[in-house]
N, C-alpha and C positions, 0 to 999 in steps of 0.2 A: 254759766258758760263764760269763758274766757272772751275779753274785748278786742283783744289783738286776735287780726289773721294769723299771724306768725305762730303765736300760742294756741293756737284753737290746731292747726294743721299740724302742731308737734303733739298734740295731744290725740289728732287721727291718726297717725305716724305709728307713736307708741302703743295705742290699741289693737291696729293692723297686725304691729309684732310679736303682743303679747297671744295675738289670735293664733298666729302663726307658730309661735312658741308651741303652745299646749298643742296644737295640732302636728306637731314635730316630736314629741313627747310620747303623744298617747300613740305614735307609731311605733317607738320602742319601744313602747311599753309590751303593745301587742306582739312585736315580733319574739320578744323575749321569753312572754306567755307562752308562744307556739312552739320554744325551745324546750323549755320547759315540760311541757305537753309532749313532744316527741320522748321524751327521756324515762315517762313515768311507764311503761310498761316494764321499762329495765331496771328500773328502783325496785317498782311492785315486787318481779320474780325474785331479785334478791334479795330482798325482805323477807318472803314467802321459804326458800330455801334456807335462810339465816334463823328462821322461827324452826323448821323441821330440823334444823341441827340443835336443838340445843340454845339461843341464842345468847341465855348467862354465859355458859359457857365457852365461849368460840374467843379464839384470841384473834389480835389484829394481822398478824403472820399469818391463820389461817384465813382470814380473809383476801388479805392479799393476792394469796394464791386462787385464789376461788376464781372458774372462768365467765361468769358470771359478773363478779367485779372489774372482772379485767375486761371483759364487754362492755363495762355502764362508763367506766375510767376513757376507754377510748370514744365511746359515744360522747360524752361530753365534750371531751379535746376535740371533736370533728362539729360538735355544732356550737362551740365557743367561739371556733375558727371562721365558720362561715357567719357568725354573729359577730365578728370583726371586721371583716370581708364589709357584711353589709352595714357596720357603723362607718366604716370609711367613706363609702358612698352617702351615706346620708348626712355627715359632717361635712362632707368634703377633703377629706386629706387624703 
């Protein structure tokens, strides 16, 4: 243990923070997971439909168009968005 108060209270300081840290972390961590988790039904089908076509075959134009992909494409932009939303708040900006 450090002999200075001064040194001993920065050294609670910086533990406090580093607590704090990881406990600020593993909240994103988790929100991100549940992003994630919302999304994979829509992965799953169009995976599943991407196998019943063929899936050597299929070019990227025809995925494109697929309403399917254009479901999982806007899903993501709408929970990127609210996953922005909520790092603002939890950064503070």
């Amino acid at each position: 243990m450090p002999d200075s108060p001064l040194i001993l209270q920065a050294v609670r300081f910086r533990a406090r923070l580093d607590a704090a840290s990881t406990r600020d972390l593993e909240r994103l961590i988790n929100a991100y997971t549940s992003l994630a988790g919302r999304l994979k039904d829509k992965i799953d089908l169009l995976v599943l439909q991407l196998e019943k076509m063929g899936i050597e075959n299929i070019t990227t134009g025809q995925v494109a168009r697929m309403s399917r992909y254009t479901q999982l494409v806007n899903a993501i932009a709408d929970e990127l968005g609210k996953y922005g939303i909520y790092l603002e708040t939890e950064l503070g900006g």
